[in-house]
Biotite code that builds the C-alpha atoms (Angstrom):
import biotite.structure as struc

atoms = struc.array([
    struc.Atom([-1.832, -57.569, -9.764], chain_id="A", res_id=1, res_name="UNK", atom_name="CA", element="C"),
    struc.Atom([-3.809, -61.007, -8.797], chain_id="A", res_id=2, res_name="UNK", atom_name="CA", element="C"),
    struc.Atom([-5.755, -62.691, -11.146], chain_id="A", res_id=3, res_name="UNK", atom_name="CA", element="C"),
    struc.Atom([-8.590, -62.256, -8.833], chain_id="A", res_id=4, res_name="UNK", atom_name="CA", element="C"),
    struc.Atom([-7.340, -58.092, -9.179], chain_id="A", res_id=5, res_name="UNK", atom_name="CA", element="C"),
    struc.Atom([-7.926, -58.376, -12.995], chain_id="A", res_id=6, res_name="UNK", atom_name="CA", element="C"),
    struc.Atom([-11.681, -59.782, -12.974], chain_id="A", res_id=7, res_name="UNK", atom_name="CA", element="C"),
    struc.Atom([-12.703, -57.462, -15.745], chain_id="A", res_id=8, res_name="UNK", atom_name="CA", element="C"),
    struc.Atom([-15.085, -58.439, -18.393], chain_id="A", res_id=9, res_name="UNK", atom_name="CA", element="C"),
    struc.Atom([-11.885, -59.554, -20.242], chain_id="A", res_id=10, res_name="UNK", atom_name="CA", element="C"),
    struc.Atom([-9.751, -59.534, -18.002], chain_id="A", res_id=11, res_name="UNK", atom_name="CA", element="C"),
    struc.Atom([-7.852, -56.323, -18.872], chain_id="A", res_id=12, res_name="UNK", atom_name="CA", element="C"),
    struc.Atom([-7.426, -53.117, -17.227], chain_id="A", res_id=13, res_name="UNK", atom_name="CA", element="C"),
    struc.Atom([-8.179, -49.447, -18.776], chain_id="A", res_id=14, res_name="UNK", atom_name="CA", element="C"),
    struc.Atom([-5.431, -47.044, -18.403], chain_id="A", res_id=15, res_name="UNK", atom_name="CA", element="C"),
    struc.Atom([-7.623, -44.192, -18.441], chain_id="A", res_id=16, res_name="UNK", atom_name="CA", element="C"),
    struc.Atom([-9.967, -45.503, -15.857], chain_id="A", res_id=17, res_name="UNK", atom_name="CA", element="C"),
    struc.Atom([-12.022, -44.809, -12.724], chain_id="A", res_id=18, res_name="UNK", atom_name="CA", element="C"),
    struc.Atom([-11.023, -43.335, -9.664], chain_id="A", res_id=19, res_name="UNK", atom_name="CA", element="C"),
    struc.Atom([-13.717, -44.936, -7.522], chain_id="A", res_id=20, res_name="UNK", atom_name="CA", element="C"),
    struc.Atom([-13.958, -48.233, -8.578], chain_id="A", res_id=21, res_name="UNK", atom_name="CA", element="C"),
    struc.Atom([-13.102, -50.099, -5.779], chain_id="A", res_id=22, res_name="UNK", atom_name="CA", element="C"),
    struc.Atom([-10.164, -52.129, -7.565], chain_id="A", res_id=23, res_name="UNK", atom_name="CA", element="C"),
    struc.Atom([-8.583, -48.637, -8.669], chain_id="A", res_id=24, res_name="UNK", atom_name="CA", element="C"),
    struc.Atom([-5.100, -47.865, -8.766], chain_id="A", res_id=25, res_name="UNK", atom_name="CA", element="C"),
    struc.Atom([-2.956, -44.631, -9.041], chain_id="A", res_id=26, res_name="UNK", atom_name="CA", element="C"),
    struc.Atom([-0.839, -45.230, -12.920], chain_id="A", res_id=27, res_name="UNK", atom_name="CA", element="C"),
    struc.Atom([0.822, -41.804, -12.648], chain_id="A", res_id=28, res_name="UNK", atom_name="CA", element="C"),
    struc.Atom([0.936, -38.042, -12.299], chain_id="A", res_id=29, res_name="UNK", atom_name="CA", element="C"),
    struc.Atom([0.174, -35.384, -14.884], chain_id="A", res_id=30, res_name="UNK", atom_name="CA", element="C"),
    struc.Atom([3.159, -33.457, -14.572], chain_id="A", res_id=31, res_name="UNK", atom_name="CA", element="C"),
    struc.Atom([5.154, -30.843, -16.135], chain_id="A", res_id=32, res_name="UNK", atom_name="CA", element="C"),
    struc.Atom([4.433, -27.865, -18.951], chain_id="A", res_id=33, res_name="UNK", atom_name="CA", element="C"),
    struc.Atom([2.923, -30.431, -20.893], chain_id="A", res_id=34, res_name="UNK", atom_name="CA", element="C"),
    struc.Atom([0.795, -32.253, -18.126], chain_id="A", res_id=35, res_name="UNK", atom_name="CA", element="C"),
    struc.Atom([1.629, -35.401, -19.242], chain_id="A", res_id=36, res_name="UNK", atom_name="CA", element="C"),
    struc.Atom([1.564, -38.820, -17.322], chain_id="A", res_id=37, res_name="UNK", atom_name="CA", element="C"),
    struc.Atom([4.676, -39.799, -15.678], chain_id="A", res_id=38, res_name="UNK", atom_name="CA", element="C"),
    struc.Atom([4.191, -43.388, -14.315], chain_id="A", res_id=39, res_name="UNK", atom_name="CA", element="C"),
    struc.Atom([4.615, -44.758, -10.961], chain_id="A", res_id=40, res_name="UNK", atom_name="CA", element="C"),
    struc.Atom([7.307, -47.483, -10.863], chain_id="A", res_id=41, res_name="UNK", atom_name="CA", element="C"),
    struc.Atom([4.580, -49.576, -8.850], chain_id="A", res_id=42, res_name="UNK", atom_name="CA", element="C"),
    struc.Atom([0.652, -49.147, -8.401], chain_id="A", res_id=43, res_name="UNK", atom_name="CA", element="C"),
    struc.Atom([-0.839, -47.104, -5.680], chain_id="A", res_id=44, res_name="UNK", atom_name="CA", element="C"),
    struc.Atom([-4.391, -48.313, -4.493], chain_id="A", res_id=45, res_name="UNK", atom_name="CA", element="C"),
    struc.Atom([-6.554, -45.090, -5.592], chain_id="A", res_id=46, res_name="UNK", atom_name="CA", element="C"),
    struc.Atom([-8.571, -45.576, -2.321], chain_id="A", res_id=47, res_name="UNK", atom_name="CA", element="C"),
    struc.Atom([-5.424, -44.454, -0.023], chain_id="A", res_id=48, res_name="UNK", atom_name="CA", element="C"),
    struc.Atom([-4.301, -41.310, -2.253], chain_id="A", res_id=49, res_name="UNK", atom_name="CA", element="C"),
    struc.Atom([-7.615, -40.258, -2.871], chain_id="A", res_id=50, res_name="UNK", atom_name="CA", element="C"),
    struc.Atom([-8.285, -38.423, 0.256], chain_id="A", res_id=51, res_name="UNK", atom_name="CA", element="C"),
    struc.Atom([-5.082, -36.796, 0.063], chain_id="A", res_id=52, res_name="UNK", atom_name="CA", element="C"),
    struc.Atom([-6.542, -34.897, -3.028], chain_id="A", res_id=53, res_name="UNK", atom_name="CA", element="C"),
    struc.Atom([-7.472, -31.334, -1.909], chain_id="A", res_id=54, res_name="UNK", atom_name="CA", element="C"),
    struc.Atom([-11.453, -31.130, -2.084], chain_id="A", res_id=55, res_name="UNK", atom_name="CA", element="C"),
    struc.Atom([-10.970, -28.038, -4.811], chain_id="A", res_id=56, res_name="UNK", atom_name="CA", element="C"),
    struc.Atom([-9.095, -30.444, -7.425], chain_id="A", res_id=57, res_name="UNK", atom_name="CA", element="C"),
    struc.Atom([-10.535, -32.887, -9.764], chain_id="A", res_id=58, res_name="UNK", atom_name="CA", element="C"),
    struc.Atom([-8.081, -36.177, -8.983], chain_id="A", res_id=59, res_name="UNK", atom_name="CA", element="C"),
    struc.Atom([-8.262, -36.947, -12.776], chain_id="A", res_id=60, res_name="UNK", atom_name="CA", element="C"),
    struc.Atom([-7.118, -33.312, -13.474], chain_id="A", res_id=61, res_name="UNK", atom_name="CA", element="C"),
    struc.Atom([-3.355, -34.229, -11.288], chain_id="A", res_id=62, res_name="UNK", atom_name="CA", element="C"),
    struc.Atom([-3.564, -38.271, -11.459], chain_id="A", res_id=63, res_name="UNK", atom_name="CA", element="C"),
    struc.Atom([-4.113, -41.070, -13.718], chain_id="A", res_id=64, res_name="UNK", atom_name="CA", element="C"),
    struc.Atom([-6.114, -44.099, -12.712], chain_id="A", res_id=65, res_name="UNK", atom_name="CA", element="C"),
    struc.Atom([-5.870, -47.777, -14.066], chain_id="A", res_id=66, res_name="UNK", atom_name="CA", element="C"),
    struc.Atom([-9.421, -50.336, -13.393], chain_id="A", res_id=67, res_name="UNK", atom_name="CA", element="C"),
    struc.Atom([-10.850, -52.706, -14.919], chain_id="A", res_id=68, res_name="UNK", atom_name="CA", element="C"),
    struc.Atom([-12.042, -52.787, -18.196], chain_id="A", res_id=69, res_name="UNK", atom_name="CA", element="C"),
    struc.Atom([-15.816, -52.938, -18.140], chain_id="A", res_id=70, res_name="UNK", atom_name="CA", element="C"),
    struc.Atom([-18.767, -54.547, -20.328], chain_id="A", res_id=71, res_name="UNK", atom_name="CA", element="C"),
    struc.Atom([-20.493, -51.414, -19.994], chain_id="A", res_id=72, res_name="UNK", atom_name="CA", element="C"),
    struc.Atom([-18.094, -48.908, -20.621], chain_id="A", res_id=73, res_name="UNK", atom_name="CA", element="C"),
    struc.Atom([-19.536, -45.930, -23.149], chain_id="A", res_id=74, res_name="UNK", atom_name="CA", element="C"),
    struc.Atom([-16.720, -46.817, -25.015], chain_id="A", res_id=75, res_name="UNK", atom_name="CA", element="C"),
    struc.Atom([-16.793, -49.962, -25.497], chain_id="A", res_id=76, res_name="UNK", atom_name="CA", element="C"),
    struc.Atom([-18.110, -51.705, -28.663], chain_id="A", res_id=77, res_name="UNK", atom_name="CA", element="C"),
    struc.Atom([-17.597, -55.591, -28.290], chain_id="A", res_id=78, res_name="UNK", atom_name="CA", element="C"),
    struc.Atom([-14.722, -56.562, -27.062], chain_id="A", res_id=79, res_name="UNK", atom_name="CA", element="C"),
    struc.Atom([-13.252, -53.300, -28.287], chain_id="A", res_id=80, res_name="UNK", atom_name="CA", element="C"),
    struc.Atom([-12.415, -50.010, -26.853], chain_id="A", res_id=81, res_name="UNK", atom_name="CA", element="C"),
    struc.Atom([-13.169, -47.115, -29.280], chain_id="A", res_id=82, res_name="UNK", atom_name="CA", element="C"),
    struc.Atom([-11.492, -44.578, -26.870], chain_id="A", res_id=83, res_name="UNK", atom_name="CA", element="C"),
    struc.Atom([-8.269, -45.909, -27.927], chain_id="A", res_id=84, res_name="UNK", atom_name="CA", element="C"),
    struc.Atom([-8.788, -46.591, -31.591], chain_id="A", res_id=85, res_name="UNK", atom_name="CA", element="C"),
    struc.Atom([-10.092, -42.435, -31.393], chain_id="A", res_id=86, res_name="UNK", atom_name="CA", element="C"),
    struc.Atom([-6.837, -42.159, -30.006], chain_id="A", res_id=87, res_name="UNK", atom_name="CA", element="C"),
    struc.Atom([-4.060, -44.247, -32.289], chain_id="A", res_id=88, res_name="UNK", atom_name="CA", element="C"),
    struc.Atom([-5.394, -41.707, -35.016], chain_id="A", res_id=89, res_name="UNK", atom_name="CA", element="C"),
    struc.Atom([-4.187, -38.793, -32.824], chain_id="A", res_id=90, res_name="UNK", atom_name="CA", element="C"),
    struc.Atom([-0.676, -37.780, -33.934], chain_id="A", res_id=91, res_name="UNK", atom_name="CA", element="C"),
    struc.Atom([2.206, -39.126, -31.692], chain_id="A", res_id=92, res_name="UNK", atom_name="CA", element="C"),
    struc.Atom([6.459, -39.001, -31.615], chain_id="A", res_id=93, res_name="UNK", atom_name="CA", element="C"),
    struc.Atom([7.419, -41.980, -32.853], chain_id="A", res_id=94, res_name="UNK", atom_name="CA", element="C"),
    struc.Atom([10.739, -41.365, -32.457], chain_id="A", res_id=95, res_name="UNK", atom_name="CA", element="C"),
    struc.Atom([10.163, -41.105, -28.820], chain_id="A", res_id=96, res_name="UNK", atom_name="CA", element="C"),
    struc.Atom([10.332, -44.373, -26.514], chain_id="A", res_id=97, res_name="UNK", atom_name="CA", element="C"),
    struc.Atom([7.653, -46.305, -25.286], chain_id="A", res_id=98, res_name="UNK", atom_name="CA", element="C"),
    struc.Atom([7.608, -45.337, -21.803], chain_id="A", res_id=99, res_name="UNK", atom_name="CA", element="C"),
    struc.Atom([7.943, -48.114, -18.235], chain_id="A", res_id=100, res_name="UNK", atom_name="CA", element="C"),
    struc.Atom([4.623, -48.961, -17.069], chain_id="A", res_id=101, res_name="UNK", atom_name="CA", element="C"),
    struc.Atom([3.360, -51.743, -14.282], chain_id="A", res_id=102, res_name="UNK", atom_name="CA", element="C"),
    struc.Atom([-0.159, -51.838, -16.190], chain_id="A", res_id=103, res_name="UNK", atom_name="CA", element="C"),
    struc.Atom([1.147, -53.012, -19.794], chain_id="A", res_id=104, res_name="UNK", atom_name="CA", element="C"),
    struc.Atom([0.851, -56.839, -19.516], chain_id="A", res_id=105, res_name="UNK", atom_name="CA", element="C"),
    struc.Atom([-2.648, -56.464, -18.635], chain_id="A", res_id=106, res_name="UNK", atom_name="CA", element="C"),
    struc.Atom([-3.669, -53.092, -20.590], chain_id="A", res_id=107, res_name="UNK", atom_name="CA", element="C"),
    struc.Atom([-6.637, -53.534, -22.746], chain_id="A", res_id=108, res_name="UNK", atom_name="CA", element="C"),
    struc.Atom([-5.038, -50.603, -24.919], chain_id="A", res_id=109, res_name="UNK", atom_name="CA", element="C"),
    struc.Atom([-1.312, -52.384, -25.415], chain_id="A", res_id=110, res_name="UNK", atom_name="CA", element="C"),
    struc.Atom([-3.730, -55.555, -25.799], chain_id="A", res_id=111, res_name="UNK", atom_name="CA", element="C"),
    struc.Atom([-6.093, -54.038, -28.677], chain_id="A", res_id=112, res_name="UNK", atom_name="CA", element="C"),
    struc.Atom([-3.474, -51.254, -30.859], chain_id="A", res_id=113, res_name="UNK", atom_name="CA", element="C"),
    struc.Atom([-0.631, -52.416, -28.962], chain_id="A", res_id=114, res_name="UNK", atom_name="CA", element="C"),
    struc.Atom([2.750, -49.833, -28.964], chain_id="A", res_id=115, res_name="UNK", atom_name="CA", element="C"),
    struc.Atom([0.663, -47.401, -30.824], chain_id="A", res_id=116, res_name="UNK", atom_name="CA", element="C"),
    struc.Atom([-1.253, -46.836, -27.556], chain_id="A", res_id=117, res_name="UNK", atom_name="CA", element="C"),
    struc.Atom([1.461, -46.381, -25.510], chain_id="A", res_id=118, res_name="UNK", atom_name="CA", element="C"),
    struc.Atom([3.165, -43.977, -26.931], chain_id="A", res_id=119, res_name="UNK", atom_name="CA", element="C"),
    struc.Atom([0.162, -41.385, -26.661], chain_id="A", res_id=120, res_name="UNK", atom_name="CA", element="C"),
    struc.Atom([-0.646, -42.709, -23.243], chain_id="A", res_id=121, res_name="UNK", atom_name="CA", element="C"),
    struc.Atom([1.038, -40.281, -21.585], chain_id="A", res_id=122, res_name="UNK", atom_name="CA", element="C"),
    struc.Atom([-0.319, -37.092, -23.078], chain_id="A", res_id=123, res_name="UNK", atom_name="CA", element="C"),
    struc.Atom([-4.295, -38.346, -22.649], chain_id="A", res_id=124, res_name="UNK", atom_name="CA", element="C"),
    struc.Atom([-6.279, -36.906, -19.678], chain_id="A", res_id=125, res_name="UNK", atom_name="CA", element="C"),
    struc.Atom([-9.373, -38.783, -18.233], chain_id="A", res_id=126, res_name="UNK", atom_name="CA", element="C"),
    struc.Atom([-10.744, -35.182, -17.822], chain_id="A", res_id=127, res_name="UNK", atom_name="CA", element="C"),
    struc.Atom([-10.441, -33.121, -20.812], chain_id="A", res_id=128, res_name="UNK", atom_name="CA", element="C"),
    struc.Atom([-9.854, -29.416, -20.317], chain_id="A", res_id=129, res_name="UNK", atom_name="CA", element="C"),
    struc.Atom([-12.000, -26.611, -21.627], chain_id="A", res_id=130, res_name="UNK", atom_name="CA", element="C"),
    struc.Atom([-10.189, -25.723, -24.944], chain_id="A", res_id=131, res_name="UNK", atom_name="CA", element="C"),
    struc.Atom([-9.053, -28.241, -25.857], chain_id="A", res_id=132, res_name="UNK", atom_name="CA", element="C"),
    struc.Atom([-10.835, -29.573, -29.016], chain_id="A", res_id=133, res_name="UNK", atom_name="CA", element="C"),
    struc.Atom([-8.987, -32.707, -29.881], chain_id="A", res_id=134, res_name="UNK", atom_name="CA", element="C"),
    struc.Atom([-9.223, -33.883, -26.466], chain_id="A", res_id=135, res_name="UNK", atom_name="CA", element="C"),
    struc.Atom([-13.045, -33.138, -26.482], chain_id="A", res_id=136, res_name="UNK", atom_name="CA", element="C"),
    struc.Atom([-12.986, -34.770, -30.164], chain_id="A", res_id=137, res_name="UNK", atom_name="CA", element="C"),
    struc.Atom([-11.408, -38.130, -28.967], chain_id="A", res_id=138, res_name="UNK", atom_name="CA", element="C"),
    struc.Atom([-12.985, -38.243, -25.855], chain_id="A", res_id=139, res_name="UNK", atom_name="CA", element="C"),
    struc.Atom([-16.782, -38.349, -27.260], chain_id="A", res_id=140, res_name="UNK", atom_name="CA", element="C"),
    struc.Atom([-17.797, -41.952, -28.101], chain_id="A", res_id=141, res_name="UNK", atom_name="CA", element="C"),
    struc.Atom([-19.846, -40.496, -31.222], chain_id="A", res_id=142, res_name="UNK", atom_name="CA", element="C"),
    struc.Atom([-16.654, -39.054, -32.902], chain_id="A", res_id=143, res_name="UNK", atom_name="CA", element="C"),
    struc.Atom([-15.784, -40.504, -36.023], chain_id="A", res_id=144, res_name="UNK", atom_name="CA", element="C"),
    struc.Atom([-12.217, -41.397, -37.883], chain_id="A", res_id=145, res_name="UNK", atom_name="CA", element="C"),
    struc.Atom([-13.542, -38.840, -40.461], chain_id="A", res_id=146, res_name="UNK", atom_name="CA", element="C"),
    struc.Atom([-14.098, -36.083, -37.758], chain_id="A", res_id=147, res_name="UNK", atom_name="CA", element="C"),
    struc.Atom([-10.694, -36.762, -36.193], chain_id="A", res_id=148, res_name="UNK", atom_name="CA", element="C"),
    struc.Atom([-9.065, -36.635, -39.839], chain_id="A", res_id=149, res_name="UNK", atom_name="CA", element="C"),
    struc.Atom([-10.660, -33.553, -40.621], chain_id="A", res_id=150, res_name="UNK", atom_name="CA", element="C"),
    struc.Atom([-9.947, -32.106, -37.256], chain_id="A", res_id=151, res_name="UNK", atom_name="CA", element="C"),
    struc.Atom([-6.409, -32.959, -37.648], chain_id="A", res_id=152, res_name="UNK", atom_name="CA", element="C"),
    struc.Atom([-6.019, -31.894, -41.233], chain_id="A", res_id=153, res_name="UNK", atom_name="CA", element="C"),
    struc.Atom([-6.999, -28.648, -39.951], chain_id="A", res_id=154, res_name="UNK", atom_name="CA", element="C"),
    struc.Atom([-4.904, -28.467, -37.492], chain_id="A", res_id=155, res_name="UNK", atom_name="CA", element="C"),
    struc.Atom([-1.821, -29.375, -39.365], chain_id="A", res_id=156, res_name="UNK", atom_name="CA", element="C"),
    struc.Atom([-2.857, -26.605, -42.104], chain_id="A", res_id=157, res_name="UNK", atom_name="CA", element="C"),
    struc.Atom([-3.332, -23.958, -39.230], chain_id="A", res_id=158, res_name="UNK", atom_name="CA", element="C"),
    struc.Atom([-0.065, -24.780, -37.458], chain_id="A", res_id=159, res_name="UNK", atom_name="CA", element="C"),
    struc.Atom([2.408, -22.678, -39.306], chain_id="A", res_id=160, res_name="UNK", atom_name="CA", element="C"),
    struc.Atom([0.012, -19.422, -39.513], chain_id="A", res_id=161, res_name="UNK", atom_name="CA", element="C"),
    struc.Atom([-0.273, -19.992, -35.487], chain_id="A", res_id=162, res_name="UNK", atom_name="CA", element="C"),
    struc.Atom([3.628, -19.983, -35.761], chain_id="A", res_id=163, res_name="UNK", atom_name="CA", element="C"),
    struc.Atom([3.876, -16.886, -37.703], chain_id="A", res_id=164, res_name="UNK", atom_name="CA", element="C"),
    struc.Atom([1.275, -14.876, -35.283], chain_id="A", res_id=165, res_name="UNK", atom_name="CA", element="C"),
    struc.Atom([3.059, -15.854, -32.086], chain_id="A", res_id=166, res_name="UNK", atom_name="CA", element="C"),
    struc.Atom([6.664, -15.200, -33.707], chain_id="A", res_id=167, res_name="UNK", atom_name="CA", element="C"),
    struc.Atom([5.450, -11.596, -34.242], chain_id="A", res_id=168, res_name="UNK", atom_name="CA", element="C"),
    struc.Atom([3.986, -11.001, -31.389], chain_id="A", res_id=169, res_name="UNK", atom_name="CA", element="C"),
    struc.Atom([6.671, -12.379, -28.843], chain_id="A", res_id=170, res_name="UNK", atom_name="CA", element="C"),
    struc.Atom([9.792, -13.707, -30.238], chain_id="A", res_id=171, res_name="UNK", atom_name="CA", element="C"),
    struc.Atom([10.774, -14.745, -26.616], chain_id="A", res_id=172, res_name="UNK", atom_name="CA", element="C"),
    struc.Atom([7.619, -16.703, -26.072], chain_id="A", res_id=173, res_name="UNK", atom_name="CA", element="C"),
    struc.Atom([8.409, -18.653, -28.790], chain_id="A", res_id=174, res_name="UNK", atom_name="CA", element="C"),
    struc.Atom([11.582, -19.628, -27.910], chain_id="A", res_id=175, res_name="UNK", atom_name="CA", element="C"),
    struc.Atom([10.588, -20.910, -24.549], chain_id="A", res_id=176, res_name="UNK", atom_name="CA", element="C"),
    struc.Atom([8.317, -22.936, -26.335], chain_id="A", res_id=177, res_name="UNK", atom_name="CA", element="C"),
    struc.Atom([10.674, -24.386, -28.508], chain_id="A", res_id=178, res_name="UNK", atom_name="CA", element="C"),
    struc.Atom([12.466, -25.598, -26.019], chain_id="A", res_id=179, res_name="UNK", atom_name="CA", element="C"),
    struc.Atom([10.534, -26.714, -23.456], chain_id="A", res_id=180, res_name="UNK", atom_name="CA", element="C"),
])
């Protein structure tokens, strides 16, 4: 990317950005059980996949987009992005390894929180699907840390009853699951 590519307000690009800003670029594909972003080795302009995209499907719902970072970006509070401090407080594997990405040197995320956002990159989607609440939660600039604690809390609390139901009800389910 050109320096003239990266005119943002700062500079930076947003990893979870706009497909029709005109500077747009494809970062990756949702793919897999878990839809999650698997990254293009280089960027794509958005402007030549875009018509590609059957008229039926939401591009955001298949594809990530990368554009600038804007001024006046609903979240944006300063210089900082509250999308991604929502996010850092979403659980993530540490364990698991920070995966290659063109956009990094020039991510406001990996700028602001820095590894912390790039290892829940890949599971964010720009459009949030019905049902799912944390994604809805993270996603709404009004959300709070307390809100996200609380909804996590929860969640963590829940998780082993959820276990216990599905085990009973189809052992083989939840093997496939454990696996996948």
């Amino acid at each position: 990317m050109s320096t003239a590519e990266r005119s943002g307000t700062d500079g930076l690009w947003c990893p979870s950005g706009r497909a029709d800003a005109p500077e747009s670029v494809v970062l990756g594909v949702r793919s897999g059980q878990n839809a999650e972003v698997v990254y293009l080795a280089d960027p794509v302009p958005a402007r030549d996949v875009l018509p590609v995209v059957p008229k039926d499907v939401e591009p955001t719902r298949v594809l990530r987009f990368a554009s600038h970072c804007v001024s006046d970006c609903l979240h944006r509070r300063g210089n900082d992005c509250t999308l991604v401090e929502r996010v850092a407080v979403t659980p993530a594997d540490e364990s698991r390894s920070v995966p290659r990405c063109h956009l990094r040197a020039h991510c406001k995320w990996w700028a602001q929180i820095g590894v912390d956002g790039c290892r829940r990159c890949p599971a964010l989607a720009t459009t949030v699907v019905a049902g799912d609440d944390l994604g809805v939660l993270v996603a709404d600039p009004g959300t709070t840390q307390q809100q996200l604690d609380a909804w996590i809390a929860k969640s963590e609390a829940d998780a082993p009853a959820r276990k216990a139901d599905t085990t009973r009800e189809n052992p083989a389910a939840h093997a496939v699951r454990r696996t996948a």
